[in-house]
C-alpha positions in Angstrom: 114.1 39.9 15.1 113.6 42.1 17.8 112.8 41.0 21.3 108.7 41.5 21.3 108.4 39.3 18.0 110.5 36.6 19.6 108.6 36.6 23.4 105.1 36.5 20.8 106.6 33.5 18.6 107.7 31.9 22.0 104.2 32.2 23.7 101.8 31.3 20.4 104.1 28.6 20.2 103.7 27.2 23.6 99.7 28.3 23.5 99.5 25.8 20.2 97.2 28.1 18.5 95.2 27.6 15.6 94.7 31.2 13.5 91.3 31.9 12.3 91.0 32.5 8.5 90.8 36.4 9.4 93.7 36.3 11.8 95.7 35.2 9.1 95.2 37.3 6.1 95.4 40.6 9.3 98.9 39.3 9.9 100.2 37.4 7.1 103.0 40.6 6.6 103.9 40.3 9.8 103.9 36.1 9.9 105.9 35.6 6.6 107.4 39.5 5.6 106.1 42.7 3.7 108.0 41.7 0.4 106.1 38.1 0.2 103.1 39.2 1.6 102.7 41.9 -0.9 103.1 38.4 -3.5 101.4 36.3 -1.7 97.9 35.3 0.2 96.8 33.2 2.9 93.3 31.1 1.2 92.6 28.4 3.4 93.5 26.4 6.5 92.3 23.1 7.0 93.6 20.2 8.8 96.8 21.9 9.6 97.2 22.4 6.1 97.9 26.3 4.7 96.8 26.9 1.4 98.7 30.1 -0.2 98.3 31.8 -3.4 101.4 32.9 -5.2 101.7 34.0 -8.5 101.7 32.3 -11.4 105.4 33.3 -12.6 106.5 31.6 -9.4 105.0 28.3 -10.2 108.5 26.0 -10.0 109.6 27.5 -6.9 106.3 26.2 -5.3 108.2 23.5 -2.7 110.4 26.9 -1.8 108.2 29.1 -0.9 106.1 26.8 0.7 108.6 25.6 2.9 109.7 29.3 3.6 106.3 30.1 4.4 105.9 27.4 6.7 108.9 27.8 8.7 107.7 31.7 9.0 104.2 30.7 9.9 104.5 27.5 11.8 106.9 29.8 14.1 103.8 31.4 15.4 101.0 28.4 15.1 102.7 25.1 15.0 99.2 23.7 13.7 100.4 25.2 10.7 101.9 21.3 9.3 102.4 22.2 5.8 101.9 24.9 3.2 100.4 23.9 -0.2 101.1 26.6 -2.9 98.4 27.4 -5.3 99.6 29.3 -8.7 97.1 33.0 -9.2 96.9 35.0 -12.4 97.2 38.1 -10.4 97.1 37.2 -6.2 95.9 39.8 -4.4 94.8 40.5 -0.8 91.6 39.1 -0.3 89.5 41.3 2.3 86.8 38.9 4.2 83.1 39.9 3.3 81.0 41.1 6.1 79.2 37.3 5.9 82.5 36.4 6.2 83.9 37.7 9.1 80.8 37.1 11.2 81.2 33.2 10.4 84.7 33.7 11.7 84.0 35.2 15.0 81.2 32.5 15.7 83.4 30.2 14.4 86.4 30.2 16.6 86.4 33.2 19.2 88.9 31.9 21.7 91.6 31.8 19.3 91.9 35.6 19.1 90.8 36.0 22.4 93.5 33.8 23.7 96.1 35.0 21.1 94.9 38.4 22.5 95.1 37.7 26.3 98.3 35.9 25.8 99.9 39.5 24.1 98.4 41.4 27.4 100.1 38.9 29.6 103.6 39.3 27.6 103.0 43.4 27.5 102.3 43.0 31.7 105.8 41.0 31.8 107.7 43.0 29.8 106.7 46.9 31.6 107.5 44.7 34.7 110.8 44.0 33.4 111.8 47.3 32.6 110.3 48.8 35.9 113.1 46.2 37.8 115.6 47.5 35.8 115.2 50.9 36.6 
């Protein structure tokens, strides 16, 4: 893990963030890895509680994966309390409708913002860093 993922993990952490619906399925490679994001989905986050499709051929490794995926995720957003794993035919990325994504920015527009504002303060910190080390 490289030094920028680990100062981002370190200050979503500490922000206790909850990810929109949208925020998720954007970085859900990023949060849990290409090779099981290109397997898996992000459907639903309620009550602390991520809902994920896999597919259907992985169906008895469900208390696996879900406990991968929430160690990967819940290193981010600690809201994230548990994963529950929900078997697909054929799991694919699901791309938010234009209905959708307007209910998600009404919905919650500080939790970007802030996830935003909180990557600006980390970018400030780290050119400082390097500019003292020169």
């Amino acid at each position: 893990m490289n030094d920028f993922t680990s100062i981002v993990r370190k200050a979503a952490a500490k922000a206790q963030l909850t990810p929109s619906p949208k925020l998720l399925k954007e970085t859900w490679s990023v949060l849990v890895g290409e090779e099981l994001a290109a397997k898996t989905e992000p459907l639903s986050l309620n009550e602390g509680v991520l809902e994920v499709a896999i597919p259907e051929s992985w169906e008895g490794q469900t208390k696996k994966i879900a406990k991968r995926i929430k160690q990967d995720v819940s290193a981010f957003f600690p809201s994230v309390k548990s994963v529950s794993c929900v078997a697909d035919a054929n799991p694919k990325r699901l791309k938010l409708t234009d209905a959708e994504a307007a209910l998600d920015s009404t919905e919650e527009p500080s939790v970007d913002d802030s996830l935003e504002a909180t990557l600006q303060r980390i970018e400030r910190l780290m050119l400082k860093r390097d500019l003292q080390n020169k």
